[in-house]
C-alpha positions as CSV (number, residue, x, y, z in Angstrom):
1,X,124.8,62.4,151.2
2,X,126.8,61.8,147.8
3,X,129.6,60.6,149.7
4,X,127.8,58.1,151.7
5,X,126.3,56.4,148.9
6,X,129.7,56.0,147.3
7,X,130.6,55.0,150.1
8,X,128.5,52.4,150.6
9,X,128.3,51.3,146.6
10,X,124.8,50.9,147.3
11,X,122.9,49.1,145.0
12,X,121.1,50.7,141.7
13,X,117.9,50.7,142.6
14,X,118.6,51.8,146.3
15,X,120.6,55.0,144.4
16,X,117.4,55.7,141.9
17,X,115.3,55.7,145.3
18,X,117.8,57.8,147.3
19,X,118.0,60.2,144.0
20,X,113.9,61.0,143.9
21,X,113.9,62.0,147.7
22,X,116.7,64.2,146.8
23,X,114.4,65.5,143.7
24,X,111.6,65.5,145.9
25,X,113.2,67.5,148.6
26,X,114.6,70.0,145.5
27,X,111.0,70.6,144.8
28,X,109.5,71.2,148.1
29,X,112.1,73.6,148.7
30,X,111.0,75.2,145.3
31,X,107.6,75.1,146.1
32,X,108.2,76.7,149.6
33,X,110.4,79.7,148.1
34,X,107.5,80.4,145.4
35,X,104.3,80.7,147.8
36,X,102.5,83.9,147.9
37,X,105.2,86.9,149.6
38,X,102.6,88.5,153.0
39,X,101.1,91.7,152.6
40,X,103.6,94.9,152.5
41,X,102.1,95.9,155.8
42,X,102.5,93.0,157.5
43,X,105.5,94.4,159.6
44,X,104.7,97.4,161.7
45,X,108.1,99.0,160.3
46,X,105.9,99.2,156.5
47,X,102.5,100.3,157.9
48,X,100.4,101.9,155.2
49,X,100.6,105.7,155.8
50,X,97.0,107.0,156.0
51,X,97.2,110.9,154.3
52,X,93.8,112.3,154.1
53,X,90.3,111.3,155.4
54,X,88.3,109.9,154.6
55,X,90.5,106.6,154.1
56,X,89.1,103.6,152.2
57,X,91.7,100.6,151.5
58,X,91.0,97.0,150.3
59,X,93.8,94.2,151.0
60,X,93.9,90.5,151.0
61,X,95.8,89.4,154.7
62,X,95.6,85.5,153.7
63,X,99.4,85.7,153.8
64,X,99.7,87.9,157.2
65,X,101.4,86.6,159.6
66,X,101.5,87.4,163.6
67,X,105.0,89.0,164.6
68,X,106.3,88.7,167.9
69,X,106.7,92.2,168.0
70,X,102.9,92.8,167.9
71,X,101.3,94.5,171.1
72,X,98.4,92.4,172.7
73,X,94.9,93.5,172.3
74,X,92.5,93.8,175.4
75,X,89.5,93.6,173.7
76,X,90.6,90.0,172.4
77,X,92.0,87.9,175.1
78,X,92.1,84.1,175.2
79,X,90.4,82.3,172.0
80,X,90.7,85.9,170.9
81,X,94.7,85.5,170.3
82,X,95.0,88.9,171.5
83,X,94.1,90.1,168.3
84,X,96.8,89.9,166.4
85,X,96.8,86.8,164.0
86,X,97.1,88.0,160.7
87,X,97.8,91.1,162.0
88,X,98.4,94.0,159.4
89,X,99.6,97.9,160.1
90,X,98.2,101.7,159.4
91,X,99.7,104.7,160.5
92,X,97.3,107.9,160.6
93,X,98.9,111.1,162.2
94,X,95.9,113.3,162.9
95,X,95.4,116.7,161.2
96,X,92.6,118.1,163.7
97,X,91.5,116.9,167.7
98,X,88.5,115.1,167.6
99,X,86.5,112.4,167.0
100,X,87.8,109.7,164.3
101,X,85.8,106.7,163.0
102,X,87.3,103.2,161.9
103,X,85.4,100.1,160.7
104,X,86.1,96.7,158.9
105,X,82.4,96.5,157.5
106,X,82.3,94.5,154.7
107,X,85.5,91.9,155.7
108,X,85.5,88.9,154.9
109,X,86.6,87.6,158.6
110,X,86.2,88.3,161.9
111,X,88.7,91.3,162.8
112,X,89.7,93.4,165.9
113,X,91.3,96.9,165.5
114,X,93.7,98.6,168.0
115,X,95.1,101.9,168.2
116,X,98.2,102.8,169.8
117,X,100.7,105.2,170.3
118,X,104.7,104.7,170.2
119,X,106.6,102.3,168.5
120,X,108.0,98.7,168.9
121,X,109.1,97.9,172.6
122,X,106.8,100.9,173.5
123,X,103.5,100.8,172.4
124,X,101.1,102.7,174.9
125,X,97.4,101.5,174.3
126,X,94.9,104.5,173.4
127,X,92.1,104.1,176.1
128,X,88.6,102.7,174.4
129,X,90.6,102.4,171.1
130,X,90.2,98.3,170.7
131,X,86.9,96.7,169.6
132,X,86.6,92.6,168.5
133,X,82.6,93.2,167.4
134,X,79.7,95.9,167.0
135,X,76.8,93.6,166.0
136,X,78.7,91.6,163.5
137,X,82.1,89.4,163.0
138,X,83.8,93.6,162.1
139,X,85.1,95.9,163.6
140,X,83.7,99.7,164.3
141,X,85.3,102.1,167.0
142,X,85.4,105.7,167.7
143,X,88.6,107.4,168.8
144,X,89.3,111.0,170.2
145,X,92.5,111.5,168.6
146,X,94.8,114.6,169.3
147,X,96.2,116.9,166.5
148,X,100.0,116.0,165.6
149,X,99.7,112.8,167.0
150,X,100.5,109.8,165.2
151,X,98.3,106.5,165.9
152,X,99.4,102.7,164.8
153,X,96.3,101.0,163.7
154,X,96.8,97.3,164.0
155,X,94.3,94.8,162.1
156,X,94.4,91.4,163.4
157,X,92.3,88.4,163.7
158,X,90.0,87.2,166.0
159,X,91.5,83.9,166.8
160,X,95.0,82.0,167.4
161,X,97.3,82.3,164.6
162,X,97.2,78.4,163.9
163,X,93.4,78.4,163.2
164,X,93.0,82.1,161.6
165,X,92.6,82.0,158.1
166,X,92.6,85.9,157.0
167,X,90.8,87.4,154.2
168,X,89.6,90.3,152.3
169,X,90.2,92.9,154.9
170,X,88.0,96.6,154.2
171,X,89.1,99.2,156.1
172,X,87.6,102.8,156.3
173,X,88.5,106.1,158.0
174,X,86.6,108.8,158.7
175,X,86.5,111.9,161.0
176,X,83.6,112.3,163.5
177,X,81.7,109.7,165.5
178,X,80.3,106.3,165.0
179,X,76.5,107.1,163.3
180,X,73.7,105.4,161.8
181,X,73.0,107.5,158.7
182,X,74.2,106.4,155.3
183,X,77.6,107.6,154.4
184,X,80.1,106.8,151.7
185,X,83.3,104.2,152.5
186,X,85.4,104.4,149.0
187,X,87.3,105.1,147.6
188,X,88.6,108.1,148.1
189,X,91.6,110.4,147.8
190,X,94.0,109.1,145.0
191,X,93.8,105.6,143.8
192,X,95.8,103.2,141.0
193,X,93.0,101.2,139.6
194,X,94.4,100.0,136.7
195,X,91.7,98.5,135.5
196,X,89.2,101.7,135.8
197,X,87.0,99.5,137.7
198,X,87.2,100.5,141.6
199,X,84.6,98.8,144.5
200,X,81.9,101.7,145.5
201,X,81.3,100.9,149.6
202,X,78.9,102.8,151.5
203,X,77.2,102.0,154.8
204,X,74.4,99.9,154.5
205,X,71.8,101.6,156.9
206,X,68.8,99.1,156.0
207,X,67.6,101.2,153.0
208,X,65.6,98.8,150.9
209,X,67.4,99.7,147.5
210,X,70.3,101.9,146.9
211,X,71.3,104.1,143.9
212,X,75.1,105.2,143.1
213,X,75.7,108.3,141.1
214,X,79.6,108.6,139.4
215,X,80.6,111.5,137.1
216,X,84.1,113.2,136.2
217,X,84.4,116.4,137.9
218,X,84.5,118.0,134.9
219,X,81.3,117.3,134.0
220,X,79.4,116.3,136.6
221,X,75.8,116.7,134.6
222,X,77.4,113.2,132.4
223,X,77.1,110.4,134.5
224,X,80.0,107.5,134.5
225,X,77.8,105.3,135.8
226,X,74.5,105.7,137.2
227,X,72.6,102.7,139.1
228,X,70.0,101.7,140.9
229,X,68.6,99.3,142.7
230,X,71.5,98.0,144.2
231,X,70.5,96.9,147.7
232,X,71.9,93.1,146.7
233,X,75.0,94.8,146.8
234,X,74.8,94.5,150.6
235,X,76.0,92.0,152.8
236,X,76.2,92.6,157.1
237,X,76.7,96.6,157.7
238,X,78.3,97.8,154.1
239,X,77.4,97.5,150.2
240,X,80.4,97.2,148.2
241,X,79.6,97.1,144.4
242,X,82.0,97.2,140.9
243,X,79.3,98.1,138.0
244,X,82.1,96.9,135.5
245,X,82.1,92.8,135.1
246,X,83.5,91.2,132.1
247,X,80.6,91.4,129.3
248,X,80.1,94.9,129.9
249,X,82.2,98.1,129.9
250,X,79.6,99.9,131.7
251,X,81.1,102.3,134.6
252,X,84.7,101.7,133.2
253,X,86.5,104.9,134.3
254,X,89.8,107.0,132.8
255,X,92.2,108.6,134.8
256,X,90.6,111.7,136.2
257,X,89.1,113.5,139.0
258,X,85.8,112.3,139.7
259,X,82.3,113.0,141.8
260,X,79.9,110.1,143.8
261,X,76.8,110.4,145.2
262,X,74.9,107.5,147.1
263,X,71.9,107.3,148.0
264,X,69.4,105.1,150.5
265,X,66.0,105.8,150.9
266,X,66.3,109.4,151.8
267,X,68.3,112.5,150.0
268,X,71.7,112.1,147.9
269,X,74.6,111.7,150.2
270,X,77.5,113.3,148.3
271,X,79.6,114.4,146.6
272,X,82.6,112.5,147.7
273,X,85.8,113.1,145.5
274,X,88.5,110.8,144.7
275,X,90.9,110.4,141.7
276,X,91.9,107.6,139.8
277,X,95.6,108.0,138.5
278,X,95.6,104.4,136.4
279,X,99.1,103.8,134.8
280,X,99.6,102.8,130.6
281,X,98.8,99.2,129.9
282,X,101.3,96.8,128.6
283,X,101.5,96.7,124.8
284,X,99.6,93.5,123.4
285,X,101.7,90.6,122.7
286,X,102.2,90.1,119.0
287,X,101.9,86.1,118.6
288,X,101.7,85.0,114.8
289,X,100.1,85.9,112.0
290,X,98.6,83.0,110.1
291,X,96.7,82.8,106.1
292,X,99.3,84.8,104.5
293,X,98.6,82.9,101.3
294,X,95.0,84.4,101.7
295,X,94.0,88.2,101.0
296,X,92.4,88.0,104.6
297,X,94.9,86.9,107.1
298,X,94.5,86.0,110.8
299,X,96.0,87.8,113.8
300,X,97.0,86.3,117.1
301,X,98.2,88.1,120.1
302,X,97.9,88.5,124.2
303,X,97.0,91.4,126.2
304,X,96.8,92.2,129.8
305,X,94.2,93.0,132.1
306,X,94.1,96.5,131.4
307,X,93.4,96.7,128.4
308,X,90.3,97.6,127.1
309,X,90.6,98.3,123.6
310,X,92.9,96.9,120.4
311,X,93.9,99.1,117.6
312,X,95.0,97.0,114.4
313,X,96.8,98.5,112.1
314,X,98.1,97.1,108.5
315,X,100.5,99.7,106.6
316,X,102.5,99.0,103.4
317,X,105.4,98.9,104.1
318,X,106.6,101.5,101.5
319,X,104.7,103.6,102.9
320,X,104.5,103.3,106.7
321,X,104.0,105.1,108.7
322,X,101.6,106.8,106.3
323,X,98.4,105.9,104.4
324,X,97.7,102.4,106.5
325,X,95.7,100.3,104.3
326,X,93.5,99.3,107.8
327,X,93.2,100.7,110.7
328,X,90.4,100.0,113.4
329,X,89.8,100.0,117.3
330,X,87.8,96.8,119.0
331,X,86.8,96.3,122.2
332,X,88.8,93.6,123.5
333,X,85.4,91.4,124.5
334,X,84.8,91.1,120.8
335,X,88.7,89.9,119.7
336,X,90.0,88.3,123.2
337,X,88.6,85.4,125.8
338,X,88.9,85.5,129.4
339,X,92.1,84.1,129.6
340,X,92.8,87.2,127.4
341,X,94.3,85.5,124.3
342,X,93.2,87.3,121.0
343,X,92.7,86.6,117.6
344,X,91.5,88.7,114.7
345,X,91.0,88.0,110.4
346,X,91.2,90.7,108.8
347,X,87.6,91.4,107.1
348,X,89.5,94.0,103.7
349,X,91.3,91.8,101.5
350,X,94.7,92.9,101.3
351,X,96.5,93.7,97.7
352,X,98.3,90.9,96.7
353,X,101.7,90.7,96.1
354,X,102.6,93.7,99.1
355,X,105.0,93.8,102.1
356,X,103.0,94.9,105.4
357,X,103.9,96.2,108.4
358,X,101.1,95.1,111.0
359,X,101.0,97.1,114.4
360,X,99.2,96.5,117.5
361,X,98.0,99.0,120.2
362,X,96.2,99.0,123.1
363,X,94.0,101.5,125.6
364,X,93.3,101.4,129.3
365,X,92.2,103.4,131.8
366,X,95.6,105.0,132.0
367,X,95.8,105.8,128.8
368,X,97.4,103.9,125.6
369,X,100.0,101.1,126.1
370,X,103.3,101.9,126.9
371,X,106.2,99.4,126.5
372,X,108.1,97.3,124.3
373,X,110.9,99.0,121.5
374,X,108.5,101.0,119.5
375,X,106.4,102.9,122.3
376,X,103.6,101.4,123.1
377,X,102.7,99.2,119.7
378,X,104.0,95.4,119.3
379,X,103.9,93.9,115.7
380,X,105.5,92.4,113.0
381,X,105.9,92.2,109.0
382,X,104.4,90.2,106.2
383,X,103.8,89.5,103.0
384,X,101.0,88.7,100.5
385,X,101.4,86.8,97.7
386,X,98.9,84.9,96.4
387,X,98.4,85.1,93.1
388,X,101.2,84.4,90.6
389,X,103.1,87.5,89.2
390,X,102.6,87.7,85.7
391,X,105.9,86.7,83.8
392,X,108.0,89.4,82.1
393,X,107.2,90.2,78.7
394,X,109.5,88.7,75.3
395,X,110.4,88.9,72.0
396,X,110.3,92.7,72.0
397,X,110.6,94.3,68.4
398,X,109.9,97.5,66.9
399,X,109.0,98.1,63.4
400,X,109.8,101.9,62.3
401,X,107.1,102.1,59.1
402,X,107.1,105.5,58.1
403,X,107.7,107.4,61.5
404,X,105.6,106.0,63.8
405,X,107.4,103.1,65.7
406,X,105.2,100.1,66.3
407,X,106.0,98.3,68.9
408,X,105.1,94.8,70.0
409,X,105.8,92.3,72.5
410,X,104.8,88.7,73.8
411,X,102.1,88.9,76.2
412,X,100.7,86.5,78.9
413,X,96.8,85.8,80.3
414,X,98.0,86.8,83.6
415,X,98.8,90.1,82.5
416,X,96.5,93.3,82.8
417,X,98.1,96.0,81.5
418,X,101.8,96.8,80.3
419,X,103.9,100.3,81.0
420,X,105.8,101.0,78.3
421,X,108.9,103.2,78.6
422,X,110.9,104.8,75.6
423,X,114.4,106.2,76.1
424,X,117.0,108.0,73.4
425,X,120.3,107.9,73.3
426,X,120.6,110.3,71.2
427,X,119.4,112.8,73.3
428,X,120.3,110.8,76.9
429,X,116.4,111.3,78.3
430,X,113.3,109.4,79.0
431,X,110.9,110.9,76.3
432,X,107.6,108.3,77.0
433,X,106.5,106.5,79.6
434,X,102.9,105.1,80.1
435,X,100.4,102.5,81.4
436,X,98.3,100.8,78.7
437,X,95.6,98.3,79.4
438,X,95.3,95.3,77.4
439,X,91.2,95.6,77.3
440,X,90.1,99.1,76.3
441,X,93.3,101.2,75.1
442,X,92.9,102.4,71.5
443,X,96.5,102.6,71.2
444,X,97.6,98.9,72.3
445,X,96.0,96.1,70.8
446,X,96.5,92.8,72.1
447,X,95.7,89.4,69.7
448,X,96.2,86.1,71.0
449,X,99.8,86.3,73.2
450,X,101.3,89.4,71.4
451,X,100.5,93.1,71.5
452,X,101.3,95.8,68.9
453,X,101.4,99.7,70.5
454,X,101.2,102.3,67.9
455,X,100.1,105.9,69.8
456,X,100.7,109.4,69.2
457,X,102.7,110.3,72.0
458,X,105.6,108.6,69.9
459,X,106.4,110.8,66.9
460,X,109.6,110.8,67.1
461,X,112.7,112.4,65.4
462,X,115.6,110.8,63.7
463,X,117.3,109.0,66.1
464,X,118.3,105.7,68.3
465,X,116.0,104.4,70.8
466,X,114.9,101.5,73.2
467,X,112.2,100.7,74.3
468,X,111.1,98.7,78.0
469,X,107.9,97.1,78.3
470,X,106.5,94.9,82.0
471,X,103.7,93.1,83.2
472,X,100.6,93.7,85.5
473,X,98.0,91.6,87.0
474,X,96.1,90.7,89.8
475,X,99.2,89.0,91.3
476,X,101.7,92.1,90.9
477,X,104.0,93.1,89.1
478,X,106.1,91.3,86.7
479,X,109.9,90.5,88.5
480,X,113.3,90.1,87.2
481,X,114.1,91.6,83.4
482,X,117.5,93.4,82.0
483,X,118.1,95.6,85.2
484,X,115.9,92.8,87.6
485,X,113.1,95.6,87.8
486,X,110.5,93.9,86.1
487,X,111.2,95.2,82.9
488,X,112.1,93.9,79.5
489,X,114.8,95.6,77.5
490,X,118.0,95.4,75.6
491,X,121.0,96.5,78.3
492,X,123.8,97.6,76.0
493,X,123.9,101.0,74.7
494,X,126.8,100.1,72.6
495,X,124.4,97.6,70.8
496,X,121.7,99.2,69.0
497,X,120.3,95.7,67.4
498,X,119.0,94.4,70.5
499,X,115.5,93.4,71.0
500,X,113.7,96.5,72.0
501,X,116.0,98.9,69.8
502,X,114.8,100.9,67.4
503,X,116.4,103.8,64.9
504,X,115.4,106.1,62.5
505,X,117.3,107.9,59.9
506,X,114.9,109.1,57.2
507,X,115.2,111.9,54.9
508,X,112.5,114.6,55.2
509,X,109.1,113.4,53.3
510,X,108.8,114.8,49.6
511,X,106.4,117.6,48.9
512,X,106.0,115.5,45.6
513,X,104.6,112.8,46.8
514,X,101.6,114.7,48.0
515,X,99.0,114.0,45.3
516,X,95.1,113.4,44.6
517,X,93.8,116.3,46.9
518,X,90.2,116.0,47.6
519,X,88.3,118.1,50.1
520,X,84.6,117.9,51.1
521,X,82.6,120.9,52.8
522,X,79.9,120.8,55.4
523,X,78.4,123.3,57.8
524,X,81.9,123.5,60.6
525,X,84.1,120.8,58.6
526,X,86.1,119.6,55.5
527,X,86.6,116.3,54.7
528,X,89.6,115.3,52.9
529,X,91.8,112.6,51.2
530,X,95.2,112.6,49.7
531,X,97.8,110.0,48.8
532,X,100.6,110.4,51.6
533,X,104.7,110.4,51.9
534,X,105.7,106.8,53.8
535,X,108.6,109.3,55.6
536,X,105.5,110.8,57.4
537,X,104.4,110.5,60.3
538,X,101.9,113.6,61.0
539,X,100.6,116.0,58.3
540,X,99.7,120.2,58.8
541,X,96.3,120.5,57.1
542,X,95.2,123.9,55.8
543,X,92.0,124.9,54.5
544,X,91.4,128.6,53.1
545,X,90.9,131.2,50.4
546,X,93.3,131.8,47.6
547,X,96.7,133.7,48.9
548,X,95.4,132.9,52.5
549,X,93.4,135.8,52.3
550,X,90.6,134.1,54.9
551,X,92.1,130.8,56.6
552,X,89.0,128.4,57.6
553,X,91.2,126.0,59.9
554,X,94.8,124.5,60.4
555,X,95.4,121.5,62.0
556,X,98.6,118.9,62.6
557,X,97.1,115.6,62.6
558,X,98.9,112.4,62.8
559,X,99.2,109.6,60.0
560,X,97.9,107.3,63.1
561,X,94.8,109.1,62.9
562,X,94.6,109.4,59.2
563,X,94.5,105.9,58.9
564,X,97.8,105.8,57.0
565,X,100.6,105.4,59.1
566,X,101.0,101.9,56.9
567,X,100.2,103.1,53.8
568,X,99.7,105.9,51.6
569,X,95.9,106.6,51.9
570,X,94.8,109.5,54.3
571,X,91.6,110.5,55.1
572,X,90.5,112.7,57.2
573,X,88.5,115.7,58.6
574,X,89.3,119.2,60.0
575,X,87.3,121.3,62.0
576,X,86.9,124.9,60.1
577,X,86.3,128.1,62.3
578,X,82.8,128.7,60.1
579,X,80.9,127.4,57.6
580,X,82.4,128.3,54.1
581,X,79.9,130.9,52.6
582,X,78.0,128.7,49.8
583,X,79.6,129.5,46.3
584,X,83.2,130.1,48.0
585,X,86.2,128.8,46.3
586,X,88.2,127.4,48.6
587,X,91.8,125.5,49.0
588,X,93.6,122.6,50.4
589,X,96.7,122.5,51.9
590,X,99.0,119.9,53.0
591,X,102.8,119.6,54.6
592,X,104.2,116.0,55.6
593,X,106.5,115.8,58.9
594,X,108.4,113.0,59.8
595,X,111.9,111.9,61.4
596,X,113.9,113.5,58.7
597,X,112.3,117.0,59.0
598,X,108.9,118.7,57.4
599,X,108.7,118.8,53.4
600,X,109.7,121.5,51.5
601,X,109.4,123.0,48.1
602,X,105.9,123.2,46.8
603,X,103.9,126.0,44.2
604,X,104.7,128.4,46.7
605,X,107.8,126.8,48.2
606,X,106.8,126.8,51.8
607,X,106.6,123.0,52.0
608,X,102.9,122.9,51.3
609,X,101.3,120.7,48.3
610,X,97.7,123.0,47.5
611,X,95.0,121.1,45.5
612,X,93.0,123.1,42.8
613,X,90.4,125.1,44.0
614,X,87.0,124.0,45.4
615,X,83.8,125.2,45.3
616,X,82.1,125.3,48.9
617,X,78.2,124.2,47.9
């Protein structure tokens, strides 16, 4: 064709016309090789094998096609097309002689059934093994088959193949002869259902309601479903029913083993036992995840058919797979549409400033979904950050005093709370590290933008130090710093005159400078004051008789706490182990400790200044 049109140098327009029929004929072709594939059985070479009885099967035959191979029906000759448009194939090799029954009830066309014997080029008829009708458009017909035999059951339609149409084709099997009562149709034996949701069919004998009974075998007291009332079910000579439809989950089954009872308007017919051996659903279809500048972000994703339930699942991701932050199940009609598209906002607000790992999981009949790299679950990673981080802390200095470092920073409004971590180089460890709110800490007081930390915990020896100080809020974390973790602090070891270094070298505090001892008894305590050493930074307290024949109580209490860790005025009180017998003389003794050591010297040379005596009251 190419060559004849250059060729011809036809004209433009004549080659744009000339190139849509070529387009034209591209896509019918395309179209042609798409359309629907026929049914598996729709050669006699892949007939359905029929194991067991009873036999229940439902298949679509709108894409059977007659093959030229096909035997000729008797019982439909003429308009009839010998009965085998749309023809479809069964193979049943009988277990026991005797009676077998086959039907079409419930079909959505008119159908003929045959039976034969042998194979393609030689198919013998079985005698009074074709029927066209029994009192409707389906099939029914009795066969005496013979044990060991195998029988082709060909399903056609009534009709030339140019006018049949096909359908939903039922077909059921059972041993014994044709009979009025009520019996069961399906399923039976082992089915696939992925969807847990197989069609109940049972004869439909006239009854004026019907009631279906459906329990696992394992407990056949719990019903699976249990209905009444279902004579609208019925339509010509069967009642086909699914109890599941798409707002309700009622009658959804698992995979299992399981027990049905029908019943007309006489006794329960039953039980009949068949199996449903669903496989895994899909894993849902992680989309996007959308509002990640929000707390409460928005999941989109796809699932299949199958799936009845959604797991969601948010983890940290420093700690996945443990300790998930979420984790819930939901019935897909409450997250999905019918086109089975999801979507899902997360109700918990999330902690700012984090790294998720989001998972998705779904459940079927068969079980929980299977698929995809990480067994079963589908997902994806995200972060939330939505309030600012607070900014690393400045100006970090440390004033040494009299033994108790002070330490102070620049704050911000963002920030909650500061950790504070002390190291020495003169010892290579980590000898403090702690959280300290801004609001509500007795040891960090924050004015305006700076905060001073004076605490305990920090009596430190002579030595050189360095302290590290970040920020919390809300938003996180505080980012970046000396070692980009957050943290402010010098970074040369070799430098001790960096912000955040600190020293001290003081002598040991003077016994000396103890002076103006005053003690104060009551019923369990002494109160005291004394003029302290600025080396100090704790004191030993001592409160007893003369030559420590009776000690009342000994305690090491910090200048912090003795309100002079800035100055030289302590005061103070010390529990006592009892009251002081009224009339008592009694003594107070004190021992300064700081960097440089504990005092020493004294009247009794044991580092201890003692006042003059006092008289308990």
């Amino acid at each position: 064709m190419m060559a004849f049109i250059k060729r011809c140098r036809l004209n433009p327009l004549l080659t744009l016309v000339v190139a849509l029929l070529l387009s034209l004929s591209a896509s019918l072709l395309d179209f042609q090789s798409v359309s629907a594939a026929p049914p598996a059985n729709d050669s006699f070479a892949n007939a359905v094998v029929i194991s067991t009885l009873p036999y229940f099967a439902t298949q679509s035959t709108v894409e059977a096609s007659e093959d030229g191979g096909d035997p000729f029906a008797e019982c439909a000759p003429g308009l009839g097309g010998s009965g085998r448009a749309k023809s479809v194939w069964y193979r049943y090799t009988a277990s026991g002689t005797g009676l077998v029954t086959l039907k079409t009830t419930g079909s959505s066309y008119d159908t003929v059934i045959s039976v034969w014997t042998g194979g393609e080029g030689t198919f013998t008829a079985v005698p009074n093994a074709c029927n066209n009708d029994l009192n409707s458009r389906q099939s029914t017909l009795q066969v005496n088959m013979i044990s060991g035999t195998t029988y082709h059951i060909m399903i056609g339609e009534f009709g030339n193949e140019g006018v049949a149409t096909g359908g939903t084709l039922n077909l059921f099997v059972r041993s014994g002869p044709i009979t009025g009562a009520l019996e069961w149709m399906g399923p039976s034996s082992m089915i696939t259902n992925a969807g847990g949701d197989p069609i109940y069919a049972w004869s439909n004998v006239g009854a004026v309601s019907y009631a279906l009974y459906v329990a696992n075998a394992t407990t056949p007291q719990t019903p699976a479903y249990f209905g009444w009332g279902l004579s609208a079910q019925c339509a010509g000579a069967a009642c086909t029913f699914n109890p599941v439809s798409a707002s309700s989950e009622v009658g959804r089954l698992m995979s299992g083993t399981y027990l049905a009872w029908v019943r007309g308007s006489g006794n329960w017919v039953g039980p009949y036992t068949f199996a449903l051996n669903a496989n895994r659903p899909f894993m849902p279809d992680f989309e996007q995840i959308i509002d990640v500048n929000t707390l409460t972000p928005r999941i989109d994703f796809d699932i299949t058919a199958d799936v009845r339930y959604v797991q969601v699942v948010v983890w940290p991701a420093a700690t996945f797979p443990n300790n998930p932050v979420f984790a819930q199940w939901f019935y897909r009609g409450s997250l999905c549409d019918l086109s089975d598209v999801c979507s899902y906002r997360l109700t918990t607000p999330l902690p700012d400033n984090t790294t998720y790992i989001l998972g998705l999981q779904g459940y079927g009949s068969g079980g929980v979904s299977e698929g995809g790299q990480y067994n079963g679950w589908d997902g994806t990673t995200f972060t939330i950050d939505t309030i600012p981080n607070p900014p690393i802390p400045t100006n970090l200095a440390a004033t040494t005093g009299n033994g108790t470092p002070q330490l102070s920073w620049t704050t911000s409004a963002a920030a909650t709370r500061h950790y504070v971590s002390v190291f020495s180089h003169t010892t290579n460890t980590w000898i403090y590290g702690q959280y300290h709110e801004k609001i509500g800490d007795p040891a960090l007081t924050c004015s305006a933008a700076t905060c001073v930390l004076v605490t305990d915990a920090l009596l430190v020896p002579n030595g050189s130090y360095s302290f590290y100080v970040n920020a919390e809020g809300p938003g996180g974390a505080s980012t970046g710093g000396t070692f980009n973790n957050g943290f402010a602090g010098p970074d040369d070891p070799a430098n001790a005159s960096e912000a955040g270094d600190f020293n001290f070298s003081l002598p040991a505090p003077s016994v000396a400078n103890l002076a103006n001892l005053a003690a104060t008894t009551f019923s369990s305590t002494v109160s005291f004051s004394f003029t302290g050493d600025l080396k100090s930074s704790s004191y030993n307290i001592w409160v007893g008789t003369a030559g420590g024949a009776q000690v009342f109580g000994f305690q090491n209490i910090s200048a912090y706490d003795l309100t002079c860790h800035a100055d030289t005025s302590c005061v103070g009180m010390i529990s006592i182990t009892a009251p002081i017998p009224s009339g008592t003389q009694f003594y107070l003794a004190v021992q300064a400790i700081g960097p440089g050591g504990s005092s020493t010297g004294g009247p009794v040379s044991n580092g201890y200044q003692v006042s003059t005596a006092f008289t308990a009251p």
